[in-house]
Structures are given as structure tokens and as C-alpha cells.
C-alpha positions as CSV (number, residue, x, y, z in Angstrom):
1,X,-6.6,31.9,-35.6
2,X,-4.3,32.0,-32.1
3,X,-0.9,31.6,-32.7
4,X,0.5,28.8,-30.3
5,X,2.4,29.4,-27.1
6,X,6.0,29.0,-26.6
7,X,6.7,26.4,-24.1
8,X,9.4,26.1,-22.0
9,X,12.1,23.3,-22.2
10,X,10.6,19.5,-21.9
11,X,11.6,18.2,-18.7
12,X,12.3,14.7,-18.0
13,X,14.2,12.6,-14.9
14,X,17.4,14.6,-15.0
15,X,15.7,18.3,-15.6
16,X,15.1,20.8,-12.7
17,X,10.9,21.3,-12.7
18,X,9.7,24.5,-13.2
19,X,7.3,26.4,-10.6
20,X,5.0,29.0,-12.4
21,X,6.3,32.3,-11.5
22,X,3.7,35.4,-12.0
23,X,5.5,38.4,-14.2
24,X,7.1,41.0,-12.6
25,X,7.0,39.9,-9.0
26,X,10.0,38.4,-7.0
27,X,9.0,34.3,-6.3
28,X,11.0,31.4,-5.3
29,X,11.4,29.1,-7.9
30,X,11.3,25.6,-6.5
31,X,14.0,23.3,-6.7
32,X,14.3,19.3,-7.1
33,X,17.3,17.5,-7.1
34,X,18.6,14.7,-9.4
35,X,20.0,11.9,-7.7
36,X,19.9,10.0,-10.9
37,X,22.8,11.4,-12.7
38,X,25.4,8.9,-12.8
39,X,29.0,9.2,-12.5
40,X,30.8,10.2,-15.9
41,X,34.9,10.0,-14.7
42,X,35.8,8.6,-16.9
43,X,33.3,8.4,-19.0
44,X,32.8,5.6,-21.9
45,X,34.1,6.3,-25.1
46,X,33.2,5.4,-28.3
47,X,34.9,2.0,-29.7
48,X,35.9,2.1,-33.7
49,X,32.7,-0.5,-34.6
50,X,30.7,0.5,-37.7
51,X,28.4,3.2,-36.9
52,X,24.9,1.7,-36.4
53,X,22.0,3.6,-38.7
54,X,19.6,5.1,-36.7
55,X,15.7,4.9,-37.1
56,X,13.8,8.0,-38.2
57,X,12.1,7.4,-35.2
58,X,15.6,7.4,-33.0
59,X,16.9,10.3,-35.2
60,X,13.6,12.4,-34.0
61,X,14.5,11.2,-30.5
62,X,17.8,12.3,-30.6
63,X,17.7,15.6,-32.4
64,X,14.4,16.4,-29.5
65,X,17.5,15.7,-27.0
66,X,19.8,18.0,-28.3
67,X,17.4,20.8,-28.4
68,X,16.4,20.5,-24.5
69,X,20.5,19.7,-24.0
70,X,21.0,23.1,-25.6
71,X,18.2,25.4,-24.1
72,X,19.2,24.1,-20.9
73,X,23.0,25.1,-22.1
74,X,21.9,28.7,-23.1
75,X,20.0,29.5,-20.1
76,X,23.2,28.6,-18.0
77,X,25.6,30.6,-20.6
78,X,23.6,33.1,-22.0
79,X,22.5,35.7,-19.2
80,X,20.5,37.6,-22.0
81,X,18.8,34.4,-23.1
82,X,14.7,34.7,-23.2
83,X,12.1,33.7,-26.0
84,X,11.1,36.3,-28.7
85,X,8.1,36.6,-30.8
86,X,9.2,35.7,-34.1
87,X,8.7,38.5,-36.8
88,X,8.7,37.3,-40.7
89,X,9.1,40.0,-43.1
90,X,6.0,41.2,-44.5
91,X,6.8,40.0,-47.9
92,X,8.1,36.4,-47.2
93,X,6.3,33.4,-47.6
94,X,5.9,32.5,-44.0
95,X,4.1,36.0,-43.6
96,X,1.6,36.0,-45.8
97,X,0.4,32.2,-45.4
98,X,0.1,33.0,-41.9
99,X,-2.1,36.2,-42.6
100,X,-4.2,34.6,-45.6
101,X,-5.1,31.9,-42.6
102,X,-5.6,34.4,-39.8
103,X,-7.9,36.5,-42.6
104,X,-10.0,33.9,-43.1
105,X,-10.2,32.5,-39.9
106,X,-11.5,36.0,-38.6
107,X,-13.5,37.2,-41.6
108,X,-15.7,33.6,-41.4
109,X,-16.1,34.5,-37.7
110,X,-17.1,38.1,-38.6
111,X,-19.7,36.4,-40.8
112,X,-21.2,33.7,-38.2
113,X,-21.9,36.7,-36.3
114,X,-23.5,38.8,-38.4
115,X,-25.6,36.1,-39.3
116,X,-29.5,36.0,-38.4
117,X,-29.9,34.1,-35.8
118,X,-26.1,34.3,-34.8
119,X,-23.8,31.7,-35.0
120,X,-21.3,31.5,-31.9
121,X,-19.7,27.5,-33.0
122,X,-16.3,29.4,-33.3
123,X,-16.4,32.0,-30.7
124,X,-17.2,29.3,-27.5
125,X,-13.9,27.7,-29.0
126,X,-12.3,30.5,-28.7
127,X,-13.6,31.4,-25.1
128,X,-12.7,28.2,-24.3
129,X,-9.0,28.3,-25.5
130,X,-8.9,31.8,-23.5
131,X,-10.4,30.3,-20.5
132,X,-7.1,27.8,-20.7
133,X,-4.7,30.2,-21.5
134,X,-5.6,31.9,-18.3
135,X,-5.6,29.7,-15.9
136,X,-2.0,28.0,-17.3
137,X,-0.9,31.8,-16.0
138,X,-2.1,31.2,-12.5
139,X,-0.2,29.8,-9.2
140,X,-1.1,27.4,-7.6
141,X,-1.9,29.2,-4.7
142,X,-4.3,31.4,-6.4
143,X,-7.1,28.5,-6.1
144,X,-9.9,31.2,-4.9
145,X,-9.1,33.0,-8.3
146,X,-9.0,29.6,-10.7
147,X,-12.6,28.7,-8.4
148,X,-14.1,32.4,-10.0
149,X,-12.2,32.3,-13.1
150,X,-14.7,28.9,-13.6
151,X,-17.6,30.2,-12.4
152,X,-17.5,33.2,-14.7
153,X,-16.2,31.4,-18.1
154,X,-18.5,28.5,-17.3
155,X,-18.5,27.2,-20.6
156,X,-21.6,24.5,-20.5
157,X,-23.7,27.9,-19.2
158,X,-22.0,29.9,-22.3
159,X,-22.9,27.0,-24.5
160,X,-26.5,27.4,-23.1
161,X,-26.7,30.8,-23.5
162,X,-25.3,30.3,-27.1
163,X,-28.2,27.9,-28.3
164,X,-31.1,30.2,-26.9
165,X,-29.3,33.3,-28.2
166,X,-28.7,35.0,-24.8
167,X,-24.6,34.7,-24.9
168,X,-23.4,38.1,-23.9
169,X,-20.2,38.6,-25.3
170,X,-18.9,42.2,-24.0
171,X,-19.6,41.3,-21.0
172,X,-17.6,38.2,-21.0
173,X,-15.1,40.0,-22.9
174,X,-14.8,43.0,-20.5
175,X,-14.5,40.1,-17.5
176,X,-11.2,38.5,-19.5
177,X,-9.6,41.8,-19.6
178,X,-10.1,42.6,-16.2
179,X,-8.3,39.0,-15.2
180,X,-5.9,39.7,-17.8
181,X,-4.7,42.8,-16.1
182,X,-4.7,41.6,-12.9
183,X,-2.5,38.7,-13.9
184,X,0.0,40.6,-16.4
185,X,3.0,41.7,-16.5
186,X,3.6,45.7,-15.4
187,X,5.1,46.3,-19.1
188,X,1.5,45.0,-20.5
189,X,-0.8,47.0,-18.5
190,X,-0.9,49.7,-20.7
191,X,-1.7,46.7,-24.1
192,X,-4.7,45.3,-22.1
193,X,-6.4,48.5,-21.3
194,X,-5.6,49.5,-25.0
195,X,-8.5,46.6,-25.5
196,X,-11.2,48.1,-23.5
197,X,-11.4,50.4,-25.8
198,X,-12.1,48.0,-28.3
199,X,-16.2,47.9,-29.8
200,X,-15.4,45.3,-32.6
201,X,-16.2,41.8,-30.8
202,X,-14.1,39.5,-33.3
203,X,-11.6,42.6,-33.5
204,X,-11.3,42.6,-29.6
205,X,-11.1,39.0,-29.4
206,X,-8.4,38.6,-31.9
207,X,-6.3,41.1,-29.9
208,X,-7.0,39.5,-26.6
209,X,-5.1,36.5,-28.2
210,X,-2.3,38.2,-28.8
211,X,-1.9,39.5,-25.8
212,X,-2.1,36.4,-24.2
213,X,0.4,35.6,-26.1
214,X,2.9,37.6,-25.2
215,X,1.4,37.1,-21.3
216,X,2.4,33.2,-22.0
217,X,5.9,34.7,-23.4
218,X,6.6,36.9,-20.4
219,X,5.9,34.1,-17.7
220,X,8.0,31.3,-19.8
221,X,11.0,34.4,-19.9
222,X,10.3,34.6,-16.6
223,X,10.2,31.7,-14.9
224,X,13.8,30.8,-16.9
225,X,14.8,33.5,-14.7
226,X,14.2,32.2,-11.9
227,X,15.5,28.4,-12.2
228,X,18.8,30.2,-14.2
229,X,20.4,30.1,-10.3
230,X,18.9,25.9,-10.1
231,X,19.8,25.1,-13.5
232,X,23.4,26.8,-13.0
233,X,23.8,24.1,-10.0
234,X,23.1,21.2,-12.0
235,X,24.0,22.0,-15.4
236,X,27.4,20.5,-15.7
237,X,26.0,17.3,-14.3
238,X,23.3,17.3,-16.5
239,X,25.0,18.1,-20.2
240,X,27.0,15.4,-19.4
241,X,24.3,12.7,-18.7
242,X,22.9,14.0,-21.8
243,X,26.0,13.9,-23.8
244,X,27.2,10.8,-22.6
245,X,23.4,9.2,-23.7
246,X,23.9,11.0,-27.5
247,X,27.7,9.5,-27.5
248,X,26.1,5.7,-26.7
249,X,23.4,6.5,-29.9
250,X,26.1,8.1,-32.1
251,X,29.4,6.7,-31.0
252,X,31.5,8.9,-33.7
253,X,30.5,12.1,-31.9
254,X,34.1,12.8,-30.7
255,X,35.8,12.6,-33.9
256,X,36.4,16.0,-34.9
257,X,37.0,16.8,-31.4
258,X,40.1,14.1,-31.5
259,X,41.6,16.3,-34.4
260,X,41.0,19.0,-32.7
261,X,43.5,18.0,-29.6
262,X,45.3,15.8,-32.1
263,X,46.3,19.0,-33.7
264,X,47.2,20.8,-30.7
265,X,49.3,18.3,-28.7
266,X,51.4,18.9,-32.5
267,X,52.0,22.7,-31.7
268,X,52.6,22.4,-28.4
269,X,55.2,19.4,-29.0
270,X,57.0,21.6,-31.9
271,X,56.5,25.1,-29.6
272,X,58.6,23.4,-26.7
273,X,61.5,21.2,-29.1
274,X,61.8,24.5,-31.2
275,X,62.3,26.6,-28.5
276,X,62.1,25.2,-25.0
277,X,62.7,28.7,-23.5
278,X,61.0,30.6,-25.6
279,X,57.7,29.1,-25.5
280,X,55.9,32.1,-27.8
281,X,56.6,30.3,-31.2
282,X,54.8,30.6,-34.4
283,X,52.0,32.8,-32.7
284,X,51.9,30.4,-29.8
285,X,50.8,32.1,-26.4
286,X,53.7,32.1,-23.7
287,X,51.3,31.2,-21.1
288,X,50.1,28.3,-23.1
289,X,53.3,26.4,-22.9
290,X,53.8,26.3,-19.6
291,X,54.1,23.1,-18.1
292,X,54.2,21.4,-21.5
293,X,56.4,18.9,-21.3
294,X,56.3,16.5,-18.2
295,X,59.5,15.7,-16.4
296,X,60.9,13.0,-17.2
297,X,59.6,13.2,-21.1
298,X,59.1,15.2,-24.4
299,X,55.5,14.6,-24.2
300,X,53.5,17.7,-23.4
301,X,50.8,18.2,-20.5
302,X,46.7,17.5,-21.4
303,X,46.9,21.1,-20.0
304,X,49.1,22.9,-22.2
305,X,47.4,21.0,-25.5
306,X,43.8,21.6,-24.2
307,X,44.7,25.6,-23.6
308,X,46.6,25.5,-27.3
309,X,43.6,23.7,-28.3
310,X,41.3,26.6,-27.2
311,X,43.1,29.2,-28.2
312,X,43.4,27.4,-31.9
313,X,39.4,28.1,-32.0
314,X,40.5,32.3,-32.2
315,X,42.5,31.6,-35.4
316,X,39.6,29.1,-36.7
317,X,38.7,28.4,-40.7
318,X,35.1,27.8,-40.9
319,X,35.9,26.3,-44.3
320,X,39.0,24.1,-43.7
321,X,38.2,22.8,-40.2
322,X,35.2,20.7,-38.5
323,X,34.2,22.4,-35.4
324,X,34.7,19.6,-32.0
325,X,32.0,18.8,-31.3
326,X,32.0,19.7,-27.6
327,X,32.2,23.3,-28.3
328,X,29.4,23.4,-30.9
329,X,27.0,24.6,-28.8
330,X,29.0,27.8,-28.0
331,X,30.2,28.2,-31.8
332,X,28.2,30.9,-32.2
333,X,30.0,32.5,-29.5
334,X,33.1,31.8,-29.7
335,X,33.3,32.8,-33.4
336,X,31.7,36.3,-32.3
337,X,34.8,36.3,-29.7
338,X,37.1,35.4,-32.6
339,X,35.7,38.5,-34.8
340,X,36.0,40.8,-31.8
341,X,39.9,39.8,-31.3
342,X,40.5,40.4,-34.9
343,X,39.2,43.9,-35.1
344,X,40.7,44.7,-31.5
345,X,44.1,43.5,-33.6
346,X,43.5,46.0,-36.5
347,X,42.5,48.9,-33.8
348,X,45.6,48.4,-32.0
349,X,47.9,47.9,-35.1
350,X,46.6,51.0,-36.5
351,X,47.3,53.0,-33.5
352,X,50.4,51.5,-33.0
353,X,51.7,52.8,-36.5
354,X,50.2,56.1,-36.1
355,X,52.2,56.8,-32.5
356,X,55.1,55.8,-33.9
357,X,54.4,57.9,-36.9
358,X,52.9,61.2,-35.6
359,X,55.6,60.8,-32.3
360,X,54.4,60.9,-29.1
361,X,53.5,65.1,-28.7
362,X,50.6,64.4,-30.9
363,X,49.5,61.6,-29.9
364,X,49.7,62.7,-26.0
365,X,47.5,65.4,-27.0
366,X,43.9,65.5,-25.5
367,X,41.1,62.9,-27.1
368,X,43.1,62.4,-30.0
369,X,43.8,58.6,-29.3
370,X,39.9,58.0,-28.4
371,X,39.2,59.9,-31.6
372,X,41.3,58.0,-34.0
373,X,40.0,54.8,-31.9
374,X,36.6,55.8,-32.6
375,X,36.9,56.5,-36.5
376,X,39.3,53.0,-36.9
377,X,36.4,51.0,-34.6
378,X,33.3,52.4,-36.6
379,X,34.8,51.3,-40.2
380,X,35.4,48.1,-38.9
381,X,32.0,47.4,-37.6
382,X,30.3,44.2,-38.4
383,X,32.8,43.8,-41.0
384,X,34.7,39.9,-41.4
385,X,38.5,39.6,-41.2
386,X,38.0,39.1,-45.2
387,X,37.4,42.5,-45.6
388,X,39.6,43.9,-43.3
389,X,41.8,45.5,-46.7
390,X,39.6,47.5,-48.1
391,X,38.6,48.3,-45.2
392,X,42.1,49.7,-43.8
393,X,42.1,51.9,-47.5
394,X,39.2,53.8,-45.7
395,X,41.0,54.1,-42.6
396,X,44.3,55.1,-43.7
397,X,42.3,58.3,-45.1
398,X,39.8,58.9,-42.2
399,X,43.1,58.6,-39.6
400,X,45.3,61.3,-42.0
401,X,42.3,63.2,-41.7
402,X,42.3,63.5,-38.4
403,X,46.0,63.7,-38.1
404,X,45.8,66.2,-40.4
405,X,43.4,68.6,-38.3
406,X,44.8,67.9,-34.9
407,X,48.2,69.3,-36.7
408,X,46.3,72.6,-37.3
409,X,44.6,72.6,-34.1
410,X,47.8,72.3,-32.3
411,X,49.6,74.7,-34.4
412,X,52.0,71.8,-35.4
413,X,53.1,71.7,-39.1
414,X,51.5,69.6,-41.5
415,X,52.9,66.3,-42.8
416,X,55.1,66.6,-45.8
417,X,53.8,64.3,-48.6
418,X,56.2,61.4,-48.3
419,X,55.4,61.4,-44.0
420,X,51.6,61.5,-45.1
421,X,52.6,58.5,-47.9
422,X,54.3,56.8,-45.1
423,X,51.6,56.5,-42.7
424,X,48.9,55.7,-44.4
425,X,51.1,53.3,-46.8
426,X,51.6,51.8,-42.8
427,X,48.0,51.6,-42.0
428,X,47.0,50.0,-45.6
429,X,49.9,47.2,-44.7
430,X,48.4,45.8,-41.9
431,X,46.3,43.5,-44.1
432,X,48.9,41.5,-45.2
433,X,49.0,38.3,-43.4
434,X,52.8,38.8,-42.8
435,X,53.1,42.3,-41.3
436,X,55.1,42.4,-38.5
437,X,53.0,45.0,-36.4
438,X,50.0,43.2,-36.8
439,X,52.0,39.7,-36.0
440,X,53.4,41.1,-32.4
441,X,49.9,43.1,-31.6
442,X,47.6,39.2,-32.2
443,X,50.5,37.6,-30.3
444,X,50.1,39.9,-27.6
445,X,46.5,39.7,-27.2
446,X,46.2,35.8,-27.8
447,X,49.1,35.8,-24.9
448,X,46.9,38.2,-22.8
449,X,43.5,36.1,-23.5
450,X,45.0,33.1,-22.7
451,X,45.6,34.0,-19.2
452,X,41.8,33.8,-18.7
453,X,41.0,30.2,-19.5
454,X,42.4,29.7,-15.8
455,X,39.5,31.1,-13.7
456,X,42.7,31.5,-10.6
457,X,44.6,33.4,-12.9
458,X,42.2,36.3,-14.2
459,X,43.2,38.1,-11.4
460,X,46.8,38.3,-12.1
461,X,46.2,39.2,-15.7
462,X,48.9,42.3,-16.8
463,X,48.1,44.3,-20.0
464,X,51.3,43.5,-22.5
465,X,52.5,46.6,-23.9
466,X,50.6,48.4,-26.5
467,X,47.1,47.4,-25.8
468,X,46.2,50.2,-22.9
469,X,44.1,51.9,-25.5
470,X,42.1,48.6,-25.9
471,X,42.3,47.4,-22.2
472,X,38.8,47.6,-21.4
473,X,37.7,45.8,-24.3
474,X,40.4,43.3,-23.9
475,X,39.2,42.7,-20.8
476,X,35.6,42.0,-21.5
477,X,36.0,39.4,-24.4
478,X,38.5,37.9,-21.9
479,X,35.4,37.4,-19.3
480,X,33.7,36.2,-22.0
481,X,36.2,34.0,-23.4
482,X,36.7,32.3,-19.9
483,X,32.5,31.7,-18.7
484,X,32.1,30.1,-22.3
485,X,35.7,27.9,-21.5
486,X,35.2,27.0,-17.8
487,X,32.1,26.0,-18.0
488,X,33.1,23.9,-21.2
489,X,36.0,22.7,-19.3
490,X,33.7,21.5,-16.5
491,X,31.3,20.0,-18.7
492,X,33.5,18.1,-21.2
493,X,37.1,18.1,-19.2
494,X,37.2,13.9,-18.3
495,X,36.0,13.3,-22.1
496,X,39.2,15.5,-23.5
497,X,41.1,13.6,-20.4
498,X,40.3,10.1,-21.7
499,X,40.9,11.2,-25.2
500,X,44.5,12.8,-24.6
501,X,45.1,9.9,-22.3
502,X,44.3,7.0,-25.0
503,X,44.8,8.6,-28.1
504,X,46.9,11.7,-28.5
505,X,49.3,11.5,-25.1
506,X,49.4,7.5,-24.2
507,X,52.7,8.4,-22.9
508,X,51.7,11.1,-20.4
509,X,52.8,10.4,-16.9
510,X,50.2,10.3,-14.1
511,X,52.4,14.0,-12.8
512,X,52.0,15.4,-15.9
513,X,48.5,16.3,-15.1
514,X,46.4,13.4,-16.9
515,X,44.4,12.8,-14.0
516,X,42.3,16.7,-13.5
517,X,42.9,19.8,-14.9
């Protein structure tokens, strides 16, 4: 039995429409505009009346609009994005359901055609569901082809030729594939004339349905290619029409992200009366701070508490804290962000200690930084912060190793015992919450990341000391940091404005930045 297609996102009023785009060839994707989407500055928030209890009916409604709102949101974010064939493991449930089904579906076909006279019930249906498959792939411009592809799969002729026992199916067959490969995509051509190969009818026709499949697969990845530019255009517009439409349905949808900046405003208020010029307190990002308290007040700038509020997300505790809401849909991201700046932390902590250790003829020597880089890096891999102590035992080892060897290399003299105690009783110490290497190294990098949430101020980024042999994958996770924050900024920037503005800064002054960002 065919597996069904993927389909691309539902579109309604507010969506771009998707053109058909043939595989593999440049195209044009065709763009209409939404004059519909209304003006959300400032947009209506929530009031603090008892939340109303949806209708299954409205709870199907809404969860069908957050999947569009987020497939529209991972096309725009998500460069990489595209739609997979799903692959169960052979021995799960799902997996052998679906091939007991298929089984019988094919062995009954197998069966109808062996019969005496034949039976072809199921294989016109199937014909049929090719014949429809097919043309979905076509342009509309290719109305010579569709005029054939109807003449040839004629299916009140094949049902006539079925009844008096005439129905020729190779030959209809060896037709499919020949439209097949005209229409696929170059990285198929070599799967479709794989099939002509085929002698086994209900083999040959089960394997034209998965390659149709992945045909249907290829022009839905495809085509989200093309409208990525379109959907990029209108995509802040749109998440906030649809966000604005969830917040009227479920007016408590802001409540952890009220915390959230209710928690921040705190640490930026306490940053600036603790230590009004020295704004990198308790962890606190210089750069964060700046501009934090207005003028003529002690109350600190939407800016300074949004920023704190974003760099509080690296630092996050799955298990003590409610993610906002607003920045749900990029969890997943951000939290792989937040993994990357730990073990960058541990990788430049550990070669921090050893310079300081081994002194600076060693570690000037050729490779012998990339190599203890390498070695730290690779025994770090995939691994949470949780295990990052017995995970630093290994490393202490691996790096006194290599010490160790580049000594003997060099024609250096070894380590006495208490210098190789010392360094890796250094490394191992890093773990603790409270070490003071660690402590500056995360402070310098959260300082150095939080230069990018200001697209303007990327540029200008300079590397704080100690973090050169990391630069170039500091750099990246800050790109990354900042697409995934501007873009939040643009989408959800007047809801954090009202929020700071009536409910965590209600004495902010208009100069202080309440107004934009």
C-alpha cells in the first residue's frame, strides 16, 4: 500500500502561494502579497480574566496553527530545513505494522494476478493513484504533456481493457517510467532506470510508488527553496498576525515570557546599583549594561533587560525555568547554542591552565595547541554540561599525555611529579562551579556573544583575551546566536515593549528607549 505524500505547509489569507517548481532546474517562484496583515504596534495584550476553556474542536484549530506558524518559522531560520523520509527502526512497533500492511496489501495483489481469468480491481487503483501523482509533479505550463499523460493512462480505456482481459501492464508500466524520468530530479535518474529492469509487475509497481515518493519529496524540498527568499520578506509580518490571533484564543500565552524580562530587569537593576562603573557583575556581560539606567532614574533601559534577558537563555535550567514563550520555537536552537558555549568554556579553560602550566616555549611550539584543542574538543563531544567532571578526568590524562610527548620531542625535560599533579589537578578543577579560570573564560565569551545580538555591532566585535584559539568557533555560534535573536527581536520586539512598558519598567521614560529597540 503507497505511503502518502508529504505536503507542503497549508496556506491560508496571510501565506505566500506556492508555484510548483520542477527538481533540479532554476524557476521563479511566484510571489503574492498580503495586504491583510494588520498593524501589531502595539499589539493587544492579554487582560488577567479567567482563561476561557477551549473546544476540542478550537484546540485542533489552534495546535493546526501553530504547526503552519512554525514550518513557516523554520523555512525562514533554518537554511538546512527540508522534509525527510521518516525511517523507524526495523524492530519498533511502527515498523512492523506498517510492513505486515504493505505485505498483505502486495501479496493479495500478487494473488489477483495470478488468478485465472486475472483480476486487475487493485492494480487500476493503483494506476490511477500513479496517474495523480504524476500529474501533481507537472507545471502548469507543461499542458501538451498533462494532454498525453491522459491519453496514455486513460483509465475508462484501461478499465475496458481490464474487463475483456486485454490490459497490458508492461507496457503501461514501461510508459510511467519513461514520464517518471523525464520529470525527476537529476539525483533519481539513476532509481527510475534501476526499475526498467524490473520483470515482477506487482514488484515493479510497488517500487514505482516509492519513487514517486521521494519525486513528491524532492519538489515539496524544492519548491520551499524557492519561496525561502518570499517567505523571508513576509515572515516577520506574518508570525506576528499568527501570534497575535493564538494570544486572542489563549490570552496567558505571555506569562512565562513576563518572568522571563521580570527576571532580567532584576539583574540589570542590581548590576548597575552594585557597581555602576563596573557593569560586568555576577557574570553579567559589560556590553549588556550599557545604557541601563535612563537619565534622570534608577530604572534600567527595555534594551539592557531584553539583551540580559537573552543572554540569561545561555545559562538556562531546563528544570527550574519555563522557557518564554516567544522563543520556543527556536528552543531547540538556542539550547544547542548554549551546549556549544559550554564546551567552548571547558576548551578554553583547559588551554588556559595548560599555557600557564607548560609556559609559553611549549606551548609556542608547532600544532601543539591545535593538538591539545583537538583531544579536549573530541572528549567533550555530544556530552551535557552534567558530565563535564568526568569528563575533564579523561582529559587531564589525554592533555599530560600529550604534554608529556611534545616534552620528548622537543628535547625538553619531563614534568616532575608534583608539576604533572599540578596540571592535571588544574584541568580536573574546572568542573567546579566556583573556579576562577572557568568563571573569567564564560564571562569573557558571554561578554564577546553579547556583542552580536546588535546586528550594527558585529562588525566591531574584538576577541577578549584568551579565546584566539577558539575564535573561529566563537565566531560562528555568534552568527548564529544573532539570525536566531534578530529575527526574534523583529518578530516579538513591540510584545516585549508593551510588556516592559506596563509591567516590569512602568517608570521608563519615553528617552530611555521604551518606544523601539
Amino acid at each position: 500500500m503507497p505511503n502518502p505524500g508529504e505536503e507542503t505547509p497549508p496556506s491560508d489569507g496571510s501565506d505566500p502561494q506556492s508555484v510548483p517548481c520542477r527538481p533540479g532546474k532554476a524557476r521563479q517562484a511566484q510571489e503574492s502579497h498580503d495586504g491583510d496583515v494588520p498593524s501589531l504596534c502595539p499589539p493587544q495584550l492579554p487582560t488577567s480574566s479567567p482563561p476561557r476553556v477551549l473546544s476540542m474542536a478550537e484546540l485542533l484549530e489552534t495546535a493546526q496553527e501553530v504547526s503552519k506558524m512554525t514550518i513557516a518559522h523554520e523555512i525562514v531560520v533554518n537554511r538546512d530545513f527540508k522534509l525527510q523520509e521518516v525511517n523507524f527502526s526495523p524492530s519498533s512497533l511502527e515498523s512492523r505494522v506498517k510492513e505486515t500492511l504493505h505485505k498483505a496489501f502486495w501479496d493479495s495483489l500478487k494473488e489477483q494476478l495470478s488468478a485465472s481469468p486475472p483480476d486487475y480491481t487493485h492494480v487500476i487503483q493503483l494506476l490511477q493513484e500513479i496517474k495523480e501523482t504524476i500529474l501533481s509533479l507537472l507545471l502548469p505550463r507543461h499542458s501538451r504533456l498533462r494532454g498525453q499523460i491522459e491519453e496514455a493512462l486513460d483509465m475508462e480505456l484501461i478499465t475496458q481493457e481490464a474487463e475483456h482481459g486485454a490490459l497490458d501492464i508492461p507496457n503501461l508500466t514501461m510508459y510511467i517510467l519513461g514520464t517518471m524520468a523525464m520529470l525527476c530530479a537529476p539525483i533519481r535518474d539513476e532509481e527510475v532506470q534501476r526499475l526498467r529492469g524490473v520483470t515482477d509487475p506487482v514488484q515493479l509497481l510497488r517500487e514505482i510508488f516509492r519513487v514517486l515518493d521521494l519525486m513528491k519529496m524532492d519538489m515539496v524540498n524544492f519548491t520551499i527553496q524557492s519561496l525561502r527568499p518570499h517567505l523571508q520578506d513576509h515572515s516577520v509580518q506574518y508570525e506576528q498576525k499568527k501570534f497575535q490571533e493564538l494570544l486572542a484564543k489563549l490570552p496567558h500565552s505571555l506569562d512565562h515570557t513576563t518572568e522571563w524580562l521580570h527576571k532580567a530587569a532584576a539583574e540589570v537593576s542590581a548590576s548597575s546599583l552594585s557597581s555602576p562603573s563596573h557593569p560586568e557583575v555576577h557574570g553579567s556581560p559589560a556590553p549588556l549594561s550599557l545604557g541601563a539606567v535612563s537619565r534622570s532614574s534608577s530604572t534600567p533601559s527595555p534594551m539592557s533587560v531584553l539583551n540580559q534577558g537573552y543572554m540569561n537563555l545561555l545559562r538556562w535550567e531546563p528544570s527550574l525555568e519555563k522557557y518564554p514563550e516567544t522563543l520556543l520555537m527556536d528552543q531547540a536552537r538556542l539550547q544547542e547554542v548554549q551546549l556549544q558555549v559550554n564546551q567552548l568554556t571547558i576548551i578554553a579553560a583547559v588551554l588556559l591552565v595548560s599555557s600557564s602550566v607548560c609556559g609559553s616555549a611549549l606551548f609556542s611550539s608547532p600544532g601543539f595547541v591545535d593538538r591539545l584543542k583537538r583531544v579536549t574538543k573530541a572528549l567533550l563531544e555530544g556530552l551535557p554540561h552534567t558530565r563535564f567532571r568526568e569528563a575533564l578526568l579523561d582529559i587531564s590524562n589525554h592533555v599530560h599525555q600529550e604534554v608529556s610527548e611534545s616534552l620528548l620531542q622537543l628535547g625538553y625535560p619531563a614534568f616532575t611529579s608534583d608539576k604533572s599533579a599540578s596540571l592535571k589537578g588544574q584541568i580536573r578543577s574546572i568542573a567546579e562551579d566556583d573556579n576562577a579560570v572557568r568563571s573569567v573564560i564564560e564571562q569573557r565569551i558571554h561578554s564577546f556573544l553579547s556583542l552580536h545580538l546588535s546586528p550594527s555591532a558585529q562588525n566591531s566585535c574584538s576577541l577578549p583575551k584568551g579565546l584566539a584559539p577558539i575564535q573561529e568557533e566563537l565566531l560562528e555560534v555568534g552568527h548564529r546566536l544573532g539570525s536566531v535573536i534578530h529575527h526574534n527581536r523583529q518578530v516579538y520586539g513591540p510584545y516585549y515593549l508593551a510588556i516592559l512598558k506596563k509591567v516590569v519598567l512602568p517608570g521608563a521614560e519615553p528617552e530611555a528607549g521604551i518606544d523601539s529597540f
